[in-house]
C-alpha positions as CSV (number, residue, x, y, z in Angstrom):
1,X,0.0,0.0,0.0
2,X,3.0,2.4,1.0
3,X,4.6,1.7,-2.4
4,X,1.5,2.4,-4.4
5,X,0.8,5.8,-2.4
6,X,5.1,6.6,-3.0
7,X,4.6,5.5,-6.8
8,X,1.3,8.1,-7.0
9,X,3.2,11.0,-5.5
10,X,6.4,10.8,-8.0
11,X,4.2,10.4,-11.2
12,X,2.4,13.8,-9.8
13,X,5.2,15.2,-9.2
14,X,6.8,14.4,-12.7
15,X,3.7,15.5,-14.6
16,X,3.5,18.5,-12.3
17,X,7.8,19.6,-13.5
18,X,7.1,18.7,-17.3
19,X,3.5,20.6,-17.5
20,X,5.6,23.7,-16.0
21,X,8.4,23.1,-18.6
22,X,6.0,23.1,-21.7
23,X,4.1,26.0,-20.6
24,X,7.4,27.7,-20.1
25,X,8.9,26.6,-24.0
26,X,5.9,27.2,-25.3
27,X,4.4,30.2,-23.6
28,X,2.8,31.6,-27.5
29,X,1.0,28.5,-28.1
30,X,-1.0,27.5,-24.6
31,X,-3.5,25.6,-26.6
32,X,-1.0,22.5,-27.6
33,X,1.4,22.1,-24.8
34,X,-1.4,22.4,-22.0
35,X,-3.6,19.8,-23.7
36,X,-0.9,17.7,-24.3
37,X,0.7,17.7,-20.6
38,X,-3.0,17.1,-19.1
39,X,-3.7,14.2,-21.2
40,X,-0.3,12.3,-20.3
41,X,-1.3,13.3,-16.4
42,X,-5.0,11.7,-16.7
43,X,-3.0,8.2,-17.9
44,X,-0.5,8.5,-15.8
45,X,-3.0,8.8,-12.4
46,X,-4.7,6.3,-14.3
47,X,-2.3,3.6,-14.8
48,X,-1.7,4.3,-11.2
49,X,-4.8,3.3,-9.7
50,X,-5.7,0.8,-11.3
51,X,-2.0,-0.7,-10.5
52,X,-3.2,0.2,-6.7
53,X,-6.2,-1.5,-7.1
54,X,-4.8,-4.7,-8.3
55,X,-2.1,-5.2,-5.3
56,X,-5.0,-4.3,-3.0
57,X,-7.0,-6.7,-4.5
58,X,-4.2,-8.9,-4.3
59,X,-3.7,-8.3,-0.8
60,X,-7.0,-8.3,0.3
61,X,-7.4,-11.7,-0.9
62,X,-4.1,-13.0,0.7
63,X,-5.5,-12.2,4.0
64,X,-8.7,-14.0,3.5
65,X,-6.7,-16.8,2.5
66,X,-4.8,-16.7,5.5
67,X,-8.0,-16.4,8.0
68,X,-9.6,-18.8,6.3
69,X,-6.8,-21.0,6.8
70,X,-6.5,-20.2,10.7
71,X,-10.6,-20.3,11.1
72,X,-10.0,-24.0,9.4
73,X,-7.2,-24.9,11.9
74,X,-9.2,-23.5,15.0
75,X,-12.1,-25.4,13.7
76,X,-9.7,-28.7,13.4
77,X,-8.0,-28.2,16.9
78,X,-11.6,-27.7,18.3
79,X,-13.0,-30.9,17.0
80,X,-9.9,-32.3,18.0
81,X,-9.9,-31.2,21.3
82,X,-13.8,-32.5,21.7
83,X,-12.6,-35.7,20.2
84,X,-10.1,-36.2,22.6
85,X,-12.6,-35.5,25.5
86,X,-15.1,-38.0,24.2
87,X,-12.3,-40.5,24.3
88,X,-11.5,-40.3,27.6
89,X,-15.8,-40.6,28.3
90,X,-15.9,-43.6,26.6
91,X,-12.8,-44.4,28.1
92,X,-14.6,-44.3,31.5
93,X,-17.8,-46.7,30.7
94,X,-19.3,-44.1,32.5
95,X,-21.9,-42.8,29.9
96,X,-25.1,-44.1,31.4
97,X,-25.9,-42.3,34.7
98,X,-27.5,-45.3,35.8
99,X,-24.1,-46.8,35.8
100,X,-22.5,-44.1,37.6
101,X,-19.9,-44.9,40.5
102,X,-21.9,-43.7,43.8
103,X,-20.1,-40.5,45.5
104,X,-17.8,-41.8,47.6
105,X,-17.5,-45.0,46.8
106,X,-14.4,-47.7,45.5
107,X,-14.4,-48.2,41.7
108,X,-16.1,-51.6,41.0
109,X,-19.1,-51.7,43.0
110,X,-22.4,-53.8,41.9
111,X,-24.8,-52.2,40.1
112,X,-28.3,-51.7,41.5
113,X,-29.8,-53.5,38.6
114,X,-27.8,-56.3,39.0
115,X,-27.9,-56.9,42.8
116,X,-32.1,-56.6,42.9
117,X,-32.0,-59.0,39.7
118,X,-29.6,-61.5,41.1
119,X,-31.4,-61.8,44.4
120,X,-34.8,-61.6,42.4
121,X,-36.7,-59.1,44.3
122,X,-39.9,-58.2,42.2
123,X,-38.6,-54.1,42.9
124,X,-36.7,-55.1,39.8
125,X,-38.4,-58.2,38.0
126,X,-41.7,-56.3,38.1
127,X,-41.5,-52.8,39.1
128,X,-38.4,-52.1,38.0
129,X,-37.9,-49.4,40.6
130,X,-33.7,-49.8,40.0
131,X,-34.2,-46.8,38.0
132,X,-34.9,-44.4,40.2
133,X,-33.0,-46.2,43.1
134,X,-29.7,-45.8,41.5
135,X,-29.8,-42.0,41.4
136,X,-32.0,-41.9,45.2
137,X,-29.8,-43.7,46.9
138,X,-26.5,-43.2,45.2
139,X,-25.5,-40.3,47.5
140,X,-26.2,-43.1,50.4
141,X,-24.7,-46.5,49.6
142,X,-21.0,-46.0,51.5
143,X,-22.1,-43.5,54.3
144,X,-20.1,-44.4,57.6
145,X,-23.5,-45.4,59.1
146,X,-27.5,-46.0,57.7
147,X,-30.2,-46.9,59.1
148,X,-32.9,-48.6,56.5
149,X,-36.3,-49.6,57.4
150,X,-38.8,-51.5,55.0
151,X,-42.4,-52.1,55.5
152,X,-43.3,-55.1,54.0
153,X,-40.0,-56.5,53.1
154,X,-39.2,-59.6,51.9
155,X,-35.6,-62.1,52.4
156,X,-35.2,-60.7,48.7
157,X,-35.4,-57.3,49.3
158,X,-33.6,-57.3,52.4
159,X,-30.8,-59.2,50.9
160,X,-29.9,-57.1,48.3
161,X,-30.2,-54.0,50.3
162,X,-27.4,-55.4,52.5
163,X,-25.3,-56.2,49.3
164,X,-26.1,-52.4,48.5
165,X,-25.5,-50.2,51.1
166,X,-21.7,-51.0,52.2
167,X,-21.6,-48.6,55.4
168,X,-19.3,-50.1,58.1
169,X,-22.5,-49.7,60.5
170,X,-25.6,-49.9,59.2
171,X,-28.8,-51.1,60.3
172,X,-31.0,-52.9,57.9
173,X,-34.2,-54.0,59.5
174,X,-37.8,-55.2,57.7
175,X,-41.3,-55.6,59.0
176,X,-43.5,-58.7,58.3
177,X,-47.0,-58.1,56.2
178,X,-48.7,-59.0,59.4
179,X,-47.4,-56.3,61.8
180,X,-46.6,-53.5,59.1
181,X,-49.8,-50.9,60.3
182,X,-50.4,-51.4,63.9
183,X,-49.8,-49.1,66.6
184,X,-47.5,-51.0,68.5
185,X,-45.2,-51.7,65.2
186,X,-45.3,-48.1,64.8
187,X,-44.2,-47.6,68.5
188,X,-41.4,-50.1,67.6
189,X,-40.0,-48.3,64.4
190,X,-40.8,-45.0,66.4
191,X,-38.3,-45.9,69.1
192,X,-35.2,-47.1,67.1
193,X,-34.9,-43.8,65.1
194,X,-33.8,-41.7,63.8
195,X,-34.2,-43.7,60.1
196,X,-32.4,-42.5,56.9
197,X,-34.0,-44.5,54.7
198,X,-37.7,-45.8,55.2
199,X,-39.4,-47.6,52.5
200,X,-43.1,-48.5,52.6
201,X,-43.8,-51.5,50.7
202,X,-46.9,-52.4,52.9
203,X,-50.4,-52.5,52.7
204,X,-51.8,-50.4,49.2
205,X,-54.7,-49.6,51.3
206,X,-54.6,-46.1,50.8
207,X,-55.8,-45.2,54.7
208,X,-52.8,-47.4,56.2
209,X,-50.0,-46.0,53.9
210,X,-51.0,-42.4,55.1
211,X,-51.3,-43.6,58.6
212,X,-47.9,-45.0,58.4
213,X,-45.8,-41.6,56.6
214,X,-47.9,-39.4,59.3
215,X,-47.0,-42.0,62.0
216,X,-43.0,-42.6,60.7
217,X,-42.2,-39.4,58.5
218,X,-41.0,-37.3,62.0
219,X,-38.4,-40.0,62.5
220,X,-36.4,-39.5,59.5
221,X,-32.9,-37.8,60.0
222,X,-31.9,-35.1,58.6
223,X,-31.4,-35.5,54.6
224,X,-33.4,-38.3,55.5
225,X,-36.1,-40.1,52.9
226,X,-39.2,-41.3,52.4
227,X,-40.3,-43.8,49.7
228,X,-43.9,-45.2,49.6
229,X,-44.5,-47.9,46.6
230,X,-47.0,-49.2,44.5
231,X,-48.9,-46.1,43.9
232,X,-51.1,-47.5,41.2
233,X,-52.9,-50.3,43.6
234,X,-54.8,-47.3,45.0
235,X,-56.7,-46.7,41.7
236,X,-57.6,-50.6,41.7
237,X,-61.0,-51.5,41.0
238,X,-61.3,-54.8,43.9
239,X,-60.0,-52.6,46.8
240,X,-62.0,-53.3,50.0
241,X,-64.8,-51.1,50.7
242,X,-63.6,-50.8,54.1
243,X,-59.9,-50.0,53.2
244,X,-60.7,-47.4,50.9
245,X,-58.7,-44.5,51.2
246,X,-60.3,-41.0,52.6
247,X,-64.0,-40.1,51.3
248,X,-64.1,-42.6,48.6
249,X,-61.5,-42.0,46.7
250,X,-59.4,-44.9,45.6
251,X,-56.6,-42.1,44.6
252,X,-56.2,-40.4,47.7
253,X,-52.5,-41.2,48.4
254,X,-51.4,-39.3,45.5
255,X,-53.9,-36.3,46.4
256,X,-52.8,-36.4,49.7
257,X,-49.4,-35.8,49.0
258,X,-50.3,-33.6,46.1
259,X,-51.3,-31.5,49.0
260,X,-48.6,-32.2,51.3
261,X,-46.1,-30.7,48.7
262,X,-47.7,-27.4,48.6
263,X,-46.1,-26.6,51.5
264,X,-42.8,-26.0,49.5
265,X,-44.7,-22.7,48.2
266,X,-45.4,-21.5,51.6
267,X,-42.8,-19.2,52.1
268,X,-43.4,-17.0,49.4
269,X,-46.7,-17.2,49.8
270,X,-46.7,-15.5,53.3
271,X,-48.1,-18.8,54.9
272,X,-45.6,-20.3,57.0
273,X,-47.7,-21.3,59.8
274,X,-49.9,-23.1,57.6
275,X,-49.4,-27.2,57.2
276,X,-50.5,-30.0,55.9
277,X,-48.7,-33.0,57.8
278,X,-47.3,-32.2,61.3
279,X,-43.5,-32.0,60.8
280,X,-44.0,-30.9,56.9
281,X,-41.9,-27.4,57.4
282,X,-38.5,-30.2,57.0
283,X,-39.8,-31.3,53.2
284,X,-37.8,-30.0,50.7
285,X,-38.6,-32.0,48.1
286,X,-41.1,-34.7,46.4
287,X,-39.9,-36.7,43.5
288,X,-42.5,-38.7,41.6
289,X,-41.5,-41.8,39.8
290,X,-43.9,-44.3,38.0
291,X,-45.8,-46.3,40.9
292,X,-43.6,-44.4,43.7
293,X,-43.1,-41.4,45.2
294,X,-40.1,-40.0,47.6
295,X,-40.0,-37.4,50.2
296,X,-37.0,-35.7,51.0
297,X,-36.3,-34.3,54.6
298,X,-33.5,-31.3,54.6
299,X,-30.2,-31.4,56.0
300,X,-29.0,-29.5,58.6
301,X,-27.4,-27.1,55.8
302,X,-31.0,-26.9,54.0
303,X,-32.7,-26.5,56.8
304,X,-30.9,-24.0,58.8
305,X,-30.8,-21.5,54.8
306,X,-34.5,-22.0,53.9
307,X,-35.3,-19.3,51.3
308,X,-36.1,-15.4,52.0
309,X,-37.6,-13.7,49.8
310,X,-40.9,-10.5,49.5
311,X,-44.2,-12.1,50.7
312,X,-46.6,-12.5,47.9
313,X,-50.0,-11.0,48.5
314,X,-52.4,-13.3,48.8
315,X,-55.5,-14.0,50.0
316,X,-55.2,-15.1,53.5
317,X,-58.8,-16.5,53.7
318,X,-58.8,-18.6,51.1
319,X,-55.9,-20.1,51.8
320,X,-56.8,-21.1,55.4
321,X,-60.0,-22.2,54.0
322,X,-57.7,-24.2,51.4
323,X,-55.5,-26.0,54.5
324,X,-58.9,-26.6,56.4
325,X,-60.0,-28.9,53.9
326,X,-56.6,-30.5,53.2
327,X,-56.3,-31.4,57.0
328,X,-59.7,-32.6,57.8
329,X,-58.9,-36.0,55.6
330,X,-55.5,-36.8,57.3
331,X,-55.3,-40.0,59.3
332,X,-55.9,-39.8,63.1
333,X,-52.7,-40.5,65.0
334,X,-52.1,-41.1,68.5
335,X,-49.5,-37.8,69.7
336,X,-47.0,-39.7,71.2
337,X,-42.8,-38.4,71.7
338,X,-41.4,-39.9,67.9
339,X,-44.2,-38.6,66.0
340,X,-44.1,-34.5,66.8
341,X,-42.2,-32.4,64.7
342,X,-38.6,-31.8,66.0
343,X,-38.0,-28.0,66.1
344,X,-36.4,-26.7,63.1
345,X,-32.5,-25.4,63.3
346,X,-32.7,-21.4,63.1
347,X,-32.3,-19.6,59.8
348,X,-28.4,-18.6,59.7
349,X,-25.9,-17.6,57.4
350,X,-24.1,-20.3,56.3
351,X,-21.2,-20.5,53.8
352,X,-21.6,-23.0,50.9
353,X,-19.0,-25.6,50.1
354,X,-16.3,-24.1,47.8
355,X,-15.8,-26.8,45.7
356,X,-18.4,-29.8,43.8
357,X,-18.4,-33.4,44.4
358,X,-18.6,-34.9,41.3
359,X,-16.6,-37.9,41.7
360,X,-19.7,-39.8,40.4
361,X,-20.1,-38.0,37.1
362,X,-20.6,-40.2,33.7
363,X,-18.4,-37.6,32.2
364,X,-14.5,-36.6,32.9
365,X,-14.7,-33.1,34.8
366,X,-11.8,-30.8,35.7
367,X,-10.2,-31.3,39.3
368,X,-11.3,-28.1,41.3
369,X,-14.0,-27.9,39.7
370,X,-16.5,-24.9,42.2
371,X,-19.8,-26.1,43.7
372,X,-22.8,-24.6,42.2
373,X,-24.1,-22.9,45.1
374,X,-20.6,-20.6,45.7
375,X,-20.8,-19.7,41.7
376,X,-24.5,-18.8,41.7
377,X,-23.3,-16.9,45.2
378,X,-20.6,-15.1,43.7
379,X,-22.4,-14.3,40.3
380,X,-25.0,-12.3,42.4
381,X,-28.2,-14.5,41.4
382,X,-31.3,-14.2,43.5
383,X,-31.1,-17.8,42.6
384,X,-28.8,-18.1,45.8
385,X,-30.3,-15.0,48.0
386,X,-33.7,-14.9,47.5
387,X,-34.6,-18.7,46.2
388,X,-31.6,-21.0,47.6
389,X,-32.1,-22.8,44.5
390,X,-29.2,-24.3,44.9
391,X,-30.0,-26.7,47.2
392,X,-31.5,-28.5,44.4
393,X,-29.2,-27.3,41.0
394,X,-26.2,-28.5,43.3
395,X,-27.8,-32.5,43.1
396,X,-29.7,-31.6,39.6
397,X,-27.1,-30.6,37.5
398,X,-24.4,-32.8,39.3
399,X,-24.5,-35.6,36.5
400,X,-24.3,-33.5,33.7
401,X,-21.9,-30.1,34.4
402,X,-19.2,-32.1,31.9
403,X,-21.4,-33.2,29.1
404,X,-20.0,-32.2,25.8
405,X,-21.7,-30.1,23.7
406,X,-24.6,-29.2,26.5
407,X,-27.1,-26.8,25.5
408,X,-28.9,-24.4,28.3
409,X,-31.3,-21.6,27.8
410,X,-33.1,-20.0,30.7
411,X,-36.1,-18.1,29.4
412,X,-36.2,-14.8,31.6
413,X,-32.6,-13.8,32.0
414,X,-33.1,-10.5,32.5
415,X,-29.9,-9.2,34.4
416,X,-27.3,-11.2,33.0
417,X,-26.3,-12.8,36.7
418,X,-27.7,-16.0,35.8
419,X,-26.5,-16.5,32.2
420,X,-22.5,-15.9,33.5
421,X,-23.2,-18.3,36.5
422,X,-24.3,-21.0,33.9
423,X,-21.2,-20.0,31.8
424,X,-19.0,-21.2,34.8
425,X,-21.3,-24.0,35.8
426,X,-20.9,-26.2,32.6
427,X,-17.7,-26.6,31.9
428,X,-17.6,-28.8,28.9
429,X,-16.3,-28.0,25.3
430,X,-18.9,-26.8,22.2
431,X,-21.6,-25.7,25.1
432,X,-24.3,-23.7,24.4
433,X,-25.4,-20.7,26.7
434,X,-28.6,-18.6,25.6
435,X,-31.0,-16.8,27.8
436,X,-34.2,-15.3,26.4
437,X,-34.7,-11.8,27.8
438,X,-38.0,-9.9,27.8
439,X,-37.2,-6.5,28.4
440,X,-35.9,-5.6,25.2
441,X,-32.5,-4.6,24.2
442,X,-32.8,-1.3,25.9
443,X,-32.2,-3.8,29.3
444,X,-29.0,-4.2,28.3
445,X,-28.2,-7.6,29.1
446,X,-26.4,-8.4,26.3
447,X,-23.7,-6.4,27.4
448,X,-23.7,-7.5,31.3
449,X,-23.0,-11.3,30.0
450,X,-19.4,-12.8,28.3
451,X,-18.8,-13.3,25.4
452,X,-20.2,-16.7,24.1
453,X,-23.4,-16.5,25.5
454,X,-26.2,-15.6,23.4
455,X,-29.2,-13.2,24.5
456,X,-32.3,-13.3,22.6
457,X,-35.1,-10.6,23.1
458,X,-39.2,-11.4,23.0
459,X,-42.1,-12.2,24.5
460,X,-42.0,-15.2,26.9
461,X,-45.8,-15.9,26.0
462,X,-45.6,-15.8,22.2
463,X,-45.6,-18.9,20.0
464,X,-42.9,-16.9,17.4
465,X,-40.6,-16.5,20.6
466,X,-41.2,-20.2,21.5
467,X,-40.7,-20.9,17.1
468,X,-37.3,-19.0,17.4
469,X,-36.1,-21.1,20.6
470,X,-37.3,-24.2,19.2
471,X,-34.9,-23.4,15.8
């Protein structure tokens, strides 16, 4: 470029010296010697641009070249690199959650599947309830101590949850189908807890299975569970008039609990006080499964950082109208010490683990790798200040933070918090990171998040926002 600016000037300047010599030598005939020095000018300048033009041209397509040629190598060093990390998953054998190496645990242990099959419990053979036991109880199976009740156990059962839970104290104790609903069998179960894991496999009679979570469900320890199965004998047709659940309806274990997890909205509702079961202010979660149903009790840490956040106005009559309905159908219960609620640990401030446990992961993660609550924390989310959602992102998202090529998209990311948090959160290569904001671009969230997450702007309730997200 330099050379074809230097090669302008000196043709100027050359055209510029011989125009002033003709004019000079031929001062009594303008007409011929002007003409003839502009012409040789306008060829000159033209010869010269069009010379500048080319090695531009030239040069301009070298460059492409050259990016091209980079863009191409990034491209082959990125699929290389993502090649390289889907190795080393395979490598693992790890690829199947179901098939996971519980937290804690030596490399080698039996599968779930495999232990219910091989001592033919029908929880596999039937039910197949070893899919949502391997992820319920992985967290569980090589705790220092447990303490596992089941109602209506059989040797099967029993067997393979010894063979499965390899605490160096544990407790693994069943009830027989004859004692599994009376008062004094409760009194029994009541007086060796507290229980980590009870598991009713009694009675479907939907009146005794609610007698016996009312009766059992203060006994759990803390990050304790609950696990009542065969749902879908309450909806059978040959039930005993007598045994049928709570005004006639053969259903009333799922609505019962329907109601019981209701609760979880309380807070922001303004309605703490309100409650469905006694003890019911410790639920933190219900999980549903096909034919089952488990009821989570917080942990000290969970329940000592419930949520805070503004009091949703509400109306108060309703509601109490609401939770006099929903308690007038629960089972009557003897008040005895066992079955009261334990008081709850005081709200505090209390610092989240720094780093994640994610030695079970299906995928290869990074060592070091942060826990989700201290990045929500330190991202400023009111997922973490207002919510405490990470009391359940921290054991959602565990099993998948190092998938490759992960896709998230959180529709209302309005202050970009969120977005960076997930940004951090999912570490794997060729992620995806979009959030769907609804104020506009005048918000300016596109320029509160880092670069490689996308922001899209629209309205949450259209169907062409939902058309867009789904392209």
């Amino acid at each position: 470029m330099k050379f074809a600016q230097g090669f302008i000037v000196g043709l100027l300047f050359s055209a510029a010296v011989f125009l002033s010599y003709e004019k000079s030598a031929f001062f009594g005939r303008p007409g011929v010697s002007v003409t003839l020095a502009e012409s040789t000018l306008t060829t000159a300048v033209k010869d010269a641009q069009r010379q500048c033009e080319s090695r531009m041209a030239a040069a301009i397509e070298s460059a492409e070249r050259q990016c091209q040629c980079e863009t191409k190598l990034s491209r082959v060093q990125q699929n290389e690199h993502e090649e390289e990390f889907a190795k080393v998953a395979v490598s693992t054998e790890l690829k199947n959650p179901a098939s996971m190496t519980p937290y804690g645990c030596p490399p080698g242990l039996p599968k779930i599947q495999s232990i219910l099959q091989d001592e033919g419990s029908e929880k596999f053979s039937m039910h197949h309830y070893e899919r949502y036991y391997a992820s319920w109880f992985r967290e569980m199976r090589c705790r220092s101590t447990l303490r596992l009740v089941e109602i209506g156990a059989s040797q099967a059962s029993l067997k393979a949850w010894d063979r499965m839970f390899q605490s160096s104290s544990k407790t693994i104790l069943g009830v027989a189908d004859s004692d599994r609903s009376s008062e004094n069998t409760m009194d029994s179960l009541i007086s060796k807890r507290p229980w980590d894991i009870i598991i009713d496999n009694g009675s479907s009679a939907a009146g005794q299975m609610l007698f016996r979570l009312f009766s059992l469900w203060n006994t759990l320890a803390p990050g304790g569970v609950y696990i009542i199965q065969n749902l879908h004998a309450n909806f059978g047709v040959n039930e005993v008039a007598a045994e049928r659940p709570l005004a006639n309806q053969a259903w009333a274990v799922v609505q019962k609990i329907e109601e019981i997890q209701q609760v979880l909205m309380r807070r922001h509702l303004g309605t703490r006080d309100l409650s469905v079961m006694p003890g019911d202010e410790s639920l933190i979660s219900v999980e549903w499964g096909m034919n089952l149903v488990k009821l989570r009790k917080c942990t000290e840490l969970e329940c000592a950082s419930p949520p805070f956040w503004r009091e949703v106005r509400v109306d108060m009559d309703r509601m109490v109208a609401w939770n006099k309905r929903a308690t007038a159908t629960n089972p009557k219960i003897t008040k005895r010490p066992g079955t009261l609620p334990q008081p709850m640990s005081q709200p505090r401030s209390i610092e989240p683990p720094a780093f994640a446990d994610v030695s079970g992961s299906p995928y290869p993660c990074p060592r070091g790798l942060r826990s989700i609550a201290s990045v929500i924390k330190r991202s400023g989310s009111d997922k973490y200040k207002n919510h405490r959602y990470d009391h359940y992102y921290e054991r959602w998202f565990r099993e998948i933070r190092c998938k490759p090529k992960i896709k998230v998209i959180e529709i209302g990311a309005n202050q970009g918090h969120s977005l960076n948090a997930w940004d951090t959160i999912f570490t794997s290569p060729g992620k995806t990171v979009l959030g769907l904001a609804y104020g506009g671009p005048a918000m300016g969230v596109e320029n509160k998040v880092r670069r490689g997450v996308g922001v899209l702007f629209g309205d949450q309730s259209k169907k062409r926002t939902m058309e867009d997200l789904i392209a």
